[in-house]
C-alpha positions as CSV (number, residue, x, y, z in Angstrom):
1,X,-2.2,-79.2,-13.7
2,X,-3.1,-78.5,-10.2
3,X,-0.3,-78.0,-7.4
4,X,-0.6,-81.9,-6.0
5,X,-0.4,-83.5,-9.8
6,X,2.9,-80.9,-10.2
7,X,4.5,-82.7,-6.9
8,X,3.9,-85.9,-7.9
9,X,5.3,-85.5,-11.5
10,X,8.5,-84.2,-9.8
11,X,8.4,-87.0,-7.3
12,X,8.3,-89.9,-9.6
13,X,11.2,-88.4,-11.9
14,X,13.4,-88.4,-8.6
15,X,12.6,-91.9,-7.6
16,X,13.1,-93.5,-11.1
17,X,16.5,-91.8,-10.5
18,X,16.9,-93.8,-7.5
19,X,15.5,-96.9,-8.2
20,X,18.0,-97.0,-11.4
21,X,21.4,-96.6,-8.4
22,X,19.7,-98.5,-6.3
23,X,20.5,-95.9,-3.7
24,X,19.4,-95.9,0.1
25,X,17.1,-93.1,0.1
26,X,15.4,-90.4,3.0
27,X,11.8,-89.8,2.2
28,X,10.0,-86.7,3.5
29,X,6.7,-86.5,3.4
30,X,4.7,-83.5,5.0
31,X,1.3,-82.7,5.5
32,X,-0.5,-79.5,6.7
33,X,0.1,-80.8,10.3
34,X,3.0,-83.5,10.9
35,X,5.7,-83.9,8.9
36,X,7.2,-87.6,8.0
37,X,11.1,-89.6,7.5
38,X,11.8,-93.0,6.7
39,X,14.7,-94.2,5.3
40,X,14.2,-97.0,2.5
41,X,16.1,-99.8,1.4
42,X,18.2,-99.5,-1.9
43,X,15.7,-102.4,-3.7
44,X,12.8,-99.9,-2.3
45,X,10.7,-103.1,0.0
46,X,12.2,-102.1,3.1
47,X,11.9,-99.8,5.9
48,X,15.0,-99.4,7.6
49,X,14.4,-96.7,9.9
50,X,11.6,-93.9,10.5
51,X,10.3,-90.8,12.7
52,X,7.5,-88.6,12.9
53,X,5.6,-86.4,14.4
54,X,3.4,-88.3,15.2
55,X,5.3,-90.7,17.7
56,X,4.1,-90.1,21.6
57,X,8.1,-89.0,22.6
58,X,7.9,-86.1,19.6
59,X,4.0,-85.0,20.7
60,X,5.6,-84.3,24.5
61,X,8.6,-82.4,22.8
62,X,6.8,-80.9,19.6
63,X,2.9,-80.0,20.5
64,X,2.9,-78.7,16.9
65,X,3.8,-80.8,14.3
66,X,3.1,-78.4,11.6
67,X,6.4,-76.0,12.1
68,X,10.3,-75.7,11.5
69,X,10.9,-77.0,15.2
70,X,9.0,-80.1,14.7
71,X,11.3,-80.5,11.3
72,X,14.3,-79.8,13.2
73,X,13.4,-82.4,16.1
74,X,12.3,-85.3,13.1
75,X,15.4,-84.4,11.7
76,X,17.3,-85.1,14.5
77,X,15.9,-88.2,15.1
78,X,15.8,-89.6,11.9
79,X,19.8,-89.4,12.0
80,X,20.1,-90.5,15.4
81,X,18.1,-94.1,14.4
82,X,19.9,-94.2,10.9
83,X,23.2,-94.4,12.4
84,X,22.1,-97.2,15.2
85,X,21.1,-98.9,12.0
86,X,24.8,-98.5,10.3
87,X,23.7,-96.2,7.6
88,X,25.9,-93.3,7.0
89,X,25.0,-91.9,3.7
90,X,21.5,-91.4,2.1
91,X,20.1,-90.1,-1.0
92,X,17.8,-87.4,-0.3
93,X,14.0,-87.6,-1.5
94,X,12.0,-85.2,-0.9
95,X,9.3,-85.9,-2.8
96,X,8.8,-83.5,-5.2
97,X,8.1,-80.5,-2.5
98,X,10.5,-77.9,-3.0
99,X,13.4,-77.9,-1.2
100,X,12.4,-74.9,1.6
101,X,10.9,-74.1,4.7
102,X,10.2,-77.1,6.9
103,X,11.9,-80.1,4.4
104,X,15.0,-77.8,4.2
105,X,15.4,-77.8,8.3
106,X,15.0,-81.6,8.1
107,X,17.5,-82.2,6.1
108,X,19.7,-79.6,7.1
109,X,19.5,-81.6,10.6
110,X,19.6,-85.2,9.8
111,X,22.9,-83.5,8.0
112,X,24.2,-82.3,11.3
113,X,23.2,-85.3,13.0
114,X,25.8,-87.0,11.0
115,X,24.2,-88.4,7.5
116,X,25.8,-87.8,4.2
117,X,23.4,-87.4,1.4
């Protein structure tokens, strides 16, 4: 089992979890240069709010999106539009990457920035 089939085993035993409570979940996703957050609807159809790196505002901020400062930022932001969409607490999914490094600093932000999860 190579290291991309290992992620995605661990990622799908975390979302049957959450697709069984029907919980509001954060998604990360990250690649070797930008780093992704969306927060998804409870039945799983819907987006309710996003960031990336990717977004012109975060490219003028962040030239690298590749790093723990981009996380931080995306982190930040992802809170900030969570709450001007009345959510409060998420369940965290990081999709089967291990909880370090840049997905740690994300979540540890969106956490200061005021979600519960």
């Amino acid at each position: 089992m190579n290291k991309k089939e290992s992620r995605l085993r661990r990622s799908r035993k975390t979302r049957a979890k959450l697709a069984e409570l029907k919980a509001v979940r954060l998604t990360v996703f990250r690649s070797n240069c930008h780093i992704y957050a969306q927060i998804i609807s409870g039945c799983g159809s819907k987006v309710l709010a996003s960031a990336s790196t990717l977004e012109k505002e975060m490219r003028v901020r962040v030239p690298n999106g590749g790093n723990k400062t981009a996380a931080l930022e995306v982190g930040k932001l992802i809170a900030e539009r969570a709450k001007a969409a009345g959510i409060e607490t998420v369940s965290f999914d990081r999709s089967g990457f291990l909880y370090h490094g840049r997905v740690k600093t994300l979540a540890e932000a969106a956490r200061e920035g005021g979600l519960k999860f």
